[in-house]
N, C-alpha and C positions, 0 to 999 in steps of 0.2 A: 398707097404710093408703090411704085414697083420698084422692082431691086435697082436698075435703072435708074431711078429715079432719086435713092437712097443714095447710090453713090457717088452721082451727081454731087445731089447737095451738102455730104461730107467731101466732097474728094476735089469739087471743083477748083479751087484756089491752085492746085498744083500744075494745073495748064499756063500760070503764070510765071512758074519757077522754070517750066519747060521750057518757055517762049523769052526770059532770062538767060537761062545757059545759052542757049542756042545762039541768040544774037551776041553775047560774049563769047563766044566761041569764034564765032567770023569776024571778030573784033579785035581777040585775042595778039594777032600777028601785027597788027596797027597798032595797037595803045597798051598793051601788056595785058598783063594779068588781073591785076586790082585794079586798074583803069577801064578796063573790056567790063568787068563784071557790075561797078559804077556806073558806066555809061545807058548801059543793060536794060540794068532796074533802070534807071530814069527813065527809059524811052516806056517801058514797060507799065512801069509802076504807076510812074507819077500821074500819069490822063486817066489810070482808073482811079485813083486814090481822088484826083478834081473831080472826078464826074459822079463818082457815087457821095463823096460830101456833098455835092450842090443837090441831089436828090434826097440825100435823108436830114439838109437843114430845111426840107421844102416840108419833110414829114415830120419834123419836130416843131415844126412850127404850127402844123394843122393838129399838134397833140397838146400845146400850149391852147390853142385856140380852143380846145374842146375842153379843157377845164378837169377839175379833180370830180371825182362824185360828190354830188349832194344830194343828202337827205333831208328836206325839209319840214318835211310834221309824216308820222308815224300812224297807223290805222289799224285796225283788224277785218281780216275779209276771208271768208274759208273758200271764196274761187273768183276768179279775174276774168274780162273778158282780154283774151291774148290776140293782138294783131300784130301778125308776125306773118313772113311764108313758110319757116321753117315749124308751124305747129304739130304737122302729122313724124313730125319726125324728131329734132332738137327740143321741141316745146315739149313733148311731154316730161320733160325734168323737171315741172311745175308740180306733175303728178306725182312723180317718182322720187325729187330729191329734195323739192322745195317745202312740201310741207301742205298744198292746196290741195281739196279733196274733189275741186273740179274747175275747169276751164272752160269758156264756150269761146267761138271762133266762127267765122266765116266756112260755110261749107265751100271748100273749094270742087266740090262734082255740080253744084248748083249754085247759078250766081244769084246772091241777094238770098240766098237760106245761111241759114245757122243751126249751128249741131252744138252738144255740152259733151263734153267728153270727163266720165268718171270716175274715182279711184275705190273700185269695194276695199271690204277692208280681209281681201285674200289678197290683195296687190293687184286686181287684173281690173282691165280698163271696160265702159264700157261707152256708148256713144250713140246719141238720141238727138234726131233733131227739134229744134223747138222753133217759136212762131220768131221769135225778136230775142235779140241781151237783155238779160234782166242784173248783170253783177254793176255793180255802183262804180267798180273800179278796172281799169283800161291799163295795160302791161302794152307800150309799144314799143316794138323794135323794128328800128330803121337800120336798114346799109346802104353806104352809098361811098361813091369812089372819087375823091375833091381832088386827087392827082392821078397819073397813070400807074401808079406801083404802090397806092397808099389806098387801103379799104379803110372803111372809117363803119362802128356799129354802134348807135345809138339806144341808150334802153331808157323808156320816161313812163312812169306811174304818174295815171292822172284819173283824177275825182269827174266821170263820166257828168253827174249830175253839176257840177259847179263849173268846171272847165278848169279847178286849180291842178297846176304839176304838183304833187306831191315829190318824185324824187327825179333824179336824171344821172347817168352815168354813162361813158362812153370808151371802145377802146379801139385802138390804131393799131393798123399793121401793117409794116415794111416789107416789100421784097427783097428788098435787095436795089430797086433803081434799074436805070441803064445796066448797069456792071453786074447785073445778077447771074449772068449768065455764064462769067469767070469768076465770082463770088460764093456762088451756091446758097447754102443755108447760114454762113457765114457774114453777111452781107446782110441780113434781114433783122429785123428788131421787130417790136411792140411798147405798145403804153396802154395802161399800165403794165410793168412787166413784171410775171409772177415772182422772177428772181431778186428783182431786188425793191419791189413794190409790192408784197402779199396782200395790208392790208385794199389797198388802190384795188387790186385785181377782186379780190374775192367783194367788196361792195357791187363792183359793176357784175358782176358772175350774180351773183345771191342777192341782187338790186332790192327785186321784188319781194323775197324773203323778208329781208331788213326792213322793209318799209311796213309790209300786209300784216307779216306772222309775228 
């Protein structure tokens, strides 16, 4: 993000204290002092304060709707097949942090190949294409966006051969709404959120883990 961009999203809310004084200032000679500055904020305040609640009861509700993590039966698998887009890049944390000693995946340079990608045991990776998936067990993760300010990221372990979910867990994130724009970073949430939902957070984060390792 750029400096720009940083101070946006700490600094924004103060374009509202601006646009506050300001209209209590020409208000000032009509209605006083403490009256001017009253009137102010309500013209100010109050239609972002409506319009960003009706946007984030719209994303609390699609976080109700997606449910707590469940893990429901536990397995052992030293690599997964990962469908994901983010695998040449986010997914290798499967390799690096998760604890799997390989992953195969959809060749994205050719459609309908498949490559495994591997963990020596120097830490460095390496990457071979093969004919078909041969791992028993499927890591999916889905994003998809059920509002216009609300991403939604789904992660489901499922037993390739049987078709059962083994686990599912999902997490929401808030811009901020319409008002993100005089809200900044301020404005924005998540579910689960690390602050005051650790364990919520790190299931869905370490889903795969939890279930495979």
């Amino acid at each position: 993000m750029t400096l720009w961009g940083l101070a946006w999203a700490a600094f924004a809310p103060l374009a509202l204290f601006v646009a506050v004084g300001l209209i209590a200032l020409a208000l000032r000679g009509v209605a006083g002092r403490w009256w001017s500055l009253v009137i102010a904020a309500l013209i100010v305040l109050a239609p972002v304060a409506s319009i960003w609640s009706a946007d984030r009861a719209e994303f609390r509700r699609t976080c109700t709707d997606m449910g707590p993590p469940v893990i429901r039966r536990t397995a052992s698998a030293e690599g997964v097949y990962l469908a994901s887009g983010s695998v040449n890049s986010f997914g290798m944390r499967y390799l690096h942090q998760e604890g799997f000693r390989w992953i195969e995946a959809a060749d994205y340079r050719y459609p309908g190949a498949f490559v495994r990608y591997a963990r020596g045991a120097d830490g460095s990776i390496t990457t071979d294409s093969i004919g078909a998936i041969t791992a028993q067990y499927m890591v999916e993760e889905i994003f998809s966006q059920p509002h216009p300010h609300t991403g939604l990221s789904m992660t489901r372990v499922v037993d390739r051969v049987t078709g059962e979910e083994l686990a599912r867990a999902g997490s929401g994130s808030f811009s901020g709404g319409r008002a993100k724009w005089v809200l900044g970073a301020w404005g924005s949430s998540s579910c689960p959120n690390a602050a005051n939902n650790i364990e919520g957070f790190d299931t869905y984060y370490h889903l795969a883990q939890r279930t495979l390792r």
